[in-house]
C-alpha positions as CSV (number, residue, x, y, z in Angstrom):
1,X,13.1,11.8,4.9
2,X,14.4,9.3,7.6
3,X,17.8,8.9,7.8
4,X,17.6,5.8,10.8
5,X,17.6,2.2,8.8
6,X,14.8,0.5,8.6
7,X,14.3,-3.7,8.7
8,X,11.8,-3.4,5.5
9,X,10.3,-1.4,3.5
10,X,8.3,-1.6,0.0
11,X,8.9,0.2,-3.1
12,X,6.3,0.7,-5.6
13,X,6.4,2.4,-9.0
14,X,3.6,4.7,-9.6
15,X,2.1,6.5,-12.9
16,X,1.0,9.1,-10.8
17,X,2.8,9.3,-7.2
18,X,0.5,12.0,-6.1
19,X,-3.0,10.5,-7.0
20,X,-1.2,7.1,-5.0
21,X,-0.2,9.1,-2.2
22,X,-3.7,10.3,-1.8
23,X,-4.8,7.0,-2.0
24,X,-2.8,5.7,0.5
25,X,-3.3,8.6,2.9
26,X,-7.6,7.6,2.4
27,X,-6.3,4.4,3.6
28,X,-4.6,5.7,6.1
29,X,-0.7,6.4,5.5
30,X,0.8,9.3,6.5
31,X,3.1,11.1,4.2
32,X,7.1,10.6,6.1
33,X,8.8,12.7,3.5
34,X,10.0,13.3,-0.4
35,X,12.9,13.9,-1.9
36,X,11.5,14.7,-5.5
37,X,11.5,11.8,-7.2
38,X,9.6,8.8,-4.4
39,X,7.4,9.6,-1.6
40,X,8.3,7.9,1.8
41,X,4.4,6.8,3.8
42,X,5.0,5.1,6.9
43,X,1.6,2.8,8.3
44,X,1.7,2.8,12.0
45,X,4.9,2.4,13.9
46,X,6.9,0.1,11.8
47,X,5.4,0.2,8.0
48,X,7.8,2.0,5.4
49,X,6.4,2.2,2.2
50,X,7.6,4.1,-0.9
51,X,6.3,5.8,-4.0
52,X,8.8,6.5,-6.6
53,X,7.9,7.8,-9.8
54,X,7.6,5.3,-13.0
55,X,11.0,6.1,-14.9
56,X,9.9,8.0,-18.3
57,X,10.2,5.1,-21.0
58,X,10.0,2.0,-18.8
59,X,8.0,-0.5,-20.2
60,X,6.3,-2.5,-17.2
61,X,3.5,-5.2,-18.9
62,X,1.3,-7.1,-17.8
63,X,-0.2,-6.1,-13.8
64,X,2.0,-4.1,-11.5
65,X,3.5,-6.8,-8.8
66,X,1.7,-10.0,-10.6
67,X,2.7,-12.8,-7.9
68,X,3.6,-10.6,-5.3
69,X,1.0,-9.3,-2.2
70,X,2.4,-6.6,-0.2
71,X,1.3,-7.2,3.6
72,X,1.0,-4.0,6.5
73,X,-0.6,-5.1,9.5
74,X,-3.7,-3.4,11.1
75,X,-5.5,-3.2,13.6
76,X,-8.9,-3.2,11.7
77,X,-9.2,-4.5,8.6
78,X,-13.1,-3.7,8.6
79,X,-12.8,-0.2,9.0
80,X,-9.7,-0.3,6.4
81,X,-12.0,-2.2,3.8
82,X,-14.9,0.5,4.2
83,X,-12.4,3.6,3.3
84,X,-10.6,1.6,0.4
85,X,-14.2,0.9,-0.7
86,X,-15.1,4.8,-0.3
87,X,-12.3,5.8,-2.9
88,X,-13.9,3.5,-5.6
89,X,-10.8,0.7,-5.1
90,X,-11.4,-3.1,-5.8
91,X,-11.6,-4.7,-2.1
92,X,-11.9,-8.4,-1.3
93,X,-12.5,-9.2,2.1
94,X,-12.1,-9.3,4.9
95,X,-11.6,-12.6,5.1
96,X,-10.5,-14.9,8.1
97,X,-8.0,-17.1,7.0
98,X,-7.1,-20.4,8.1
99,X,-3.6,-19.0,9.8
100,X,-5.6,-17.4,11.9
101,X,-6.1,-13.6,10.2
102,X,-8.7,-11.5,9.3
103,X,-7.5,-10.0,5.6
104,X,-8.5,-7.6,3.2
105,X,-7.3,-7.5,0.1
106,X,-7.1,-3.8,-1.6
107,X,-6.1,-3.3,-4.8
108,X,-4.4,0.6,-5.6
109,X,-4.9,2.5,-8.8
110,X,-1.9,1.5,-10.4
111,X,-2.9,-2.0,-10.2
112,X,-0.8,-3.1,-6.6
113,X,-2.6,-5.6,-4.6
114,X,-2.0,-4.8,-0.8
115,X,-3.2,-6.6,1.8
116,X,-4.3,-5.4,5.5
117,X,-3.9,-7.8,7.9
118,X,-5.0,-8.5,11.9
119,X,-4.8,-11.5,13.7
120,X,-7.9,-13.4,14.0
């Protein structure tokens, strides 16, 4: 695990942590380190994301992070969209966007929307 801070970082809560840290690694991610209960996957230089473990008993309805897009930037969103198509996940995009990105949109198996983004 890292022990230097970090200016952000994303926490998600997974059903399964390894089949999202598989995911994440087809997308990508490299595994930083675990501690037994969350996974620490770091995108590129800067990117910190975490997988913790649903707590047994916690009732989360309704779409995991309704209202919320979690953003990584990368430098390819085309070749990121073909390997989150090749593990079967929902992709929209890319995209360009009026602010001047190219985005795709990749939805993970626990229902997290993610998005990719490179500058247009």
């Amino acid at each position: 695990m890292t022990s230097s801070p970090m200016p952000a970082f994303v926490k998600l809560l997974a059903a399964d942590v390894e089949r999202s840290v598989r995911f994440y690694g087809a997308l990508g991610f490299t595994d930083a380190g675990r501690d037994g209960v969350l996974v620490h996957l770091r995108f590129g230089e800067h990117a910190h994301l975490y997988v913790v473990r649903t707590p047994p008993g916690a009732d989360l309805p309704g779409p995991r992070g309704a209202g919320v897009l979690v953003c990584f930037t990368c430098p390819d969103v085309d070749a990121l969209a073909a390997r989150a198509r090749e593990t079967g996940a929902p992709v929209d995009g890319p995209r360009t966007q009026p602010w001047h990105t190219r985005e795709t949109v990749v939805t993970d198996p626990d229902g997290y929307r993610v998005v990719f983004v490179q500058p247009a």
